[in-house]
DOZAKE-466684 format. One record per residue (C-alpha): x negated, y negated, z. Coordinates in steps of 0.05 Angstrom, whole numbers, padded with zeros to 5 digits, always signed. Layout:
XYZ/...
This chain:
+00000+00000+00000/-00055-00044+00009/-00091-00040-00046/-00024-00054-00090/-00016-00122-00052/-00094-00134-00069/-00085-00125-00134/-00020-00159-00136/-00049-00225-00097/-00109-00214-00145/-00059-00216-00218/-00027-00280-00184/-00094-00321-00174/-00105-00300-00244/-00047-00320-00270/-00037-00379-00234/-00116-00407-00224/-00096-00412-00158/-00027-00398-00114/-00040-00462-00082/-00046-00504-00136/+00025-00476-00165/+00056-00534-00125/+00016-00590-00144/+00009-00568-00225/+00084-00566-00225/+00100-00637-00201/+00093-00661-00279/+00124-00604-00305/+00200-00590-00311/+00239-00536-00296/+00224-00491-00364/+00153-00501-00351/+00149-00445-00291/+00107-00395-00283/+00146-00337-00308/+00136-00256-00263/+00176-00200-00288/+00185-00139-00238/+00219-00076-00261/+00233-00058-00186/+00256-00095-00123/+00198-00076-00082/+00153-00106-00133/+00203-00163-00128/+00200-00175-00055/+00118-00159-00047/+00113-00220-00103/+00164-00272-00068/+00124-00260-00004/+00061-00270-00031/+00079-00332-00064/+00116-00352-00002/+00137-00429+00004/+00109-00439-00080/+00162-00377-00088/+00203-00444-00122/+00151-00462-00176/+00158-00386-00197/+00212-00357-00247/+00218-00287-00211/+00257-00229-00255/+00277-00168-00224/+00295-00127-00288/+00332-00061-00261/+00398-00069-00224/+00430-00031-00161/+00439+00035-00173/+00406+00045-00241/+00354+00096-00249/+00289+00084-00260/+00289+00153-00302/+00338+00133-00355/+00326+00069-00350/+00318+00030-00418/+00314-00048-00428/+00359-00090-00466/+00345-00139-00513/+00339-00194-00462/+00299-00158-00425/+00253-00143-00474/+00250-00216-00490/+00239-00244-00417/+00177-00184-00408/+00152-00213-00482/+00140-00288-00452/+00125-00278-00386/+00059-00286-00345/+00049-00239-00296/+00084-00162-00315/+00086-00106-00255/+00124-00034-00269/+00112+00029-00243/+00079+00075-00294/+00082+00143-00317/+00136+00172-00360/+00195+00135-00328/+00164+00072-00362/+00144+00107-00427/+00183+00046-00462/+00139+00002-00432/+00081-00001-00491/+00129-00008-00544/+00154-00070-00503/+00083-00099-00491/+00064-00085-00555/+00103-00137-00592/+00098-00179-00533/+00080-00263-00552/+00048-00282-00493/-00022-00250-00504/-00053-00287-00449/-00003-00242-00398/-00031-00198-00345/-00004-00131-00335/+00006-00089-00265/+00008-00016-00277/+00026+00012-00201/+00010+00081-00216/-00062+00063-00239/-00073+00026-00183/-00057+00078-00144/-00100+00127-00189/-00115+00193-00149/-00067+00172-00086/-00004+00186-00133/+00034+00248-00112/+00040+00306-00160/+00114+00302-00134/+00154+00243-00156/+00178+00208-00102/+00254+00176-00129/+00284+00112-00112/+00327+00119-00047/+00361+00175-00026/+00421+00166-00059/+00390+00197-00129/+00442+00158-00178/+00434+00182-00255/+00470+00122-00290/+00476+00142-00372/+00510+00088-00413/+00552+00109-00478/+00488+00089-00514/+00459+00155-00470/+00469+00226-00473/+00527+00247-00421/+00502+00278-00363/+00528+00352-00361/+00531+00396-00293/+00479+00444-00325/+00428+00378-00318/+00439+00374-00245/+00391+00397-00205/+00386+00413-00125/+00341+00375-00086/+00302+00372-00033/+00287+00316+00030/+00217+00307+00008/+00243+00281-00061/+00261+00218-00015/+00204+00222+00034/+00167+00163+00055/+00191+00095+00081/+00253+00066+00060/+00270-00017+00074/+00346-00039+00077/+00351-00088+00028/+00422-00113+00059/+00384-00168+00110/+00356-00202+00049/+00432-00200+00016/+00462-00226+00089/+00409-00279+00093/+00411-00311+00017/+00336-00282+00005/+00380-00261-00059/+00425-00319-00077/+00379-00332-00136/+00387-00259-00168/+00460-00258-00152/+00476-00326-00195/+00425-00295-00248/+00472-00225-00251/+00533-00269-00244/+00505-00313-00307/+00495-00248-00349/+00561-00216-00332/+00594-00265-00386/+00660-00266-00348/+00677-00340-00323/+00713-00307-00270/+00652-00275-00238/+00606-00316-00182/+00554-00296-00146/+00603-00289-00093/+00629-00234-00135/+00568-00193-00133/+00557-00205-00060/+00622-00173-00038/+00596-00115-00098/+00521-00104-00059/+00548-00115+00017/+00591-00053+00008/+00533-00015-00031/+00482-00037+00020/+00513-00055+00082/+00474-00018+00147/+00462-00026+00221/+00385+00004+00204/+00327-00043+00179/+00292+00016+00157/+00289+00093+00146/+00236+00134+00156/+00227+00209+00120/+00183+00257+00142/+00192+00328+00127/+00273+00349+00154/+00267+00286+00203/+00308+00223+00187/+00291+00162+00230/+00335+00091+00229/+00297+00033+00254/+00352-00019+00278/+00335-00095+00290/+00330-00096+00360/+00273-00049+00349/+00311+00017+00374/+00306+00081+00339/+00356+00147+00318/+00322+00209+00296/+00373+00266+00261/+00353+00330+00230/+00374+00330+00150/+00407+00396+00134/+00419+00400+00056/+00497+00403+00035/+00490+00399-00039/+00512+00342-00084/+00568+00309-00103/+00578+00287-00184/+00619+00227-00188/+00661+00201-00253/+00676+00152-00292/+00745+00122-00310/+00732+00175-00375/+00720+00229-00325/+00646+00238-00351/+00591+00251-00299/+00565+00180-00283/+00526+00185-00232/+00507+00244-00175/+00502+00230-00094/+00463+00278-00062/
């Protein structure tokens, strides 16, 4: 973990000349003249914002893959591919869940932009076993996709999830997110929709009493505020395919 904020802090003086000069460059520039980071994950997203802390401002942070989609069939849209082609500073995961990534770069305009690969960084410290997202394994396949089938679902196991897991509801119930909930609100295209909207949507994804779970072997612990903690023993039940208003397979809770 340390050595991914190292190299993170060390893309962002690169990028930037220097984090502390963000501030000062940017009182003659104007608002399209930020500083433009591109994260394909939120804890990418979050380990950014805090390193840039108080010059987070003079920053245009993207966070490119919504709640709930999956990393594994994830693929970007046009946008997407547009805000990774201009950007500054570009940090993904690696390996073959990001095997669009060099077709993106490729045609990419800014040729000046640094590049974070997280799985290089970590080079020989990567598990053999891929560690998913959260525990809640969610295969989301738009029409675009092949349909998931029953035969592609697979039993799993708790060290699929092991590790240590942050809530990401405080940042929602403090406004660390207000920014990416006007962005989402902004793409939706529906006048209707605020960022309100997809507050009420993530609170009753991601609302929890625990800060933080931690997964080691069948042992589940949840860290609470107060500093308290609740150890359980997991015992596998099996999964749970859920559907879509077409009764297709959209998604799997394990």
């Amino acid at each position: 973990m340390k050595r991914i904020i190292t190299v993170i802090i060390a893309a962002c003086f690169a990028v930037f000349g220097c984090i502390g000069l963000v501030a000062c460059e940017n009182n003659n520039q104007n608002k399209n003249d930020k500083l433009s980071v591109v994260c394909t994950i939120f804890p990418e997203y979050d380990w950014v914002r805090e390193i840039l802390g108080e010059n987070k401002d003079n920053v245009e942070l993207t966070l490119l893959l919504d709640n709930g989609v999956d990393l594994h069939s994830y693929q970007p849209s046009v946008q997407d591919i547009a805000k990774i082609s201009t950007c500054d500073l570009f940090i993904y995961v690696g390996g073959e869940s990001d095997a669009w990534v060099d077709n993106a770069l490729k045609n990419a305009t800014n040729k000046n932009m640094k590049v974070i690969n997280l799985l290089e960084v970590l080079g020989d410290k990567v598990k053999t076993e891929e560690t998913v997202e959260g525990m809640e394994h969610e295969h989301e396949h738009s029409h675009e996709h092949e349909e998931i089938t029953e035969a592609d679902i697979k039993d799993r196991t708790l060290a699929d999830f092991a590790g240590e897991w942050k809530s990401l509801y405080p940042y929602l119930a403090n406004g660390d997110l207000d920014e990416y909930l006007e962005h989402k609100a902004e793409e939706d295209g529906d006048e209707t929709t605020t960022k309100e909207t997809y507050r009420e949507k993530y609170t009753a994804s991601w609302a929890c009493d625990a800060d933080k779970i931690t997964i080691n072997g069948n042992s589940i612990t949840f860290t609470y505020k107060d500093g308290t903690t609740q150890t359980a023993t997991y015992s596998y039940a099996g999964y749970s395919p859920k559907l879509d208003a077409d009764g297709d397979i959209s998604s799997v809770r394990y």
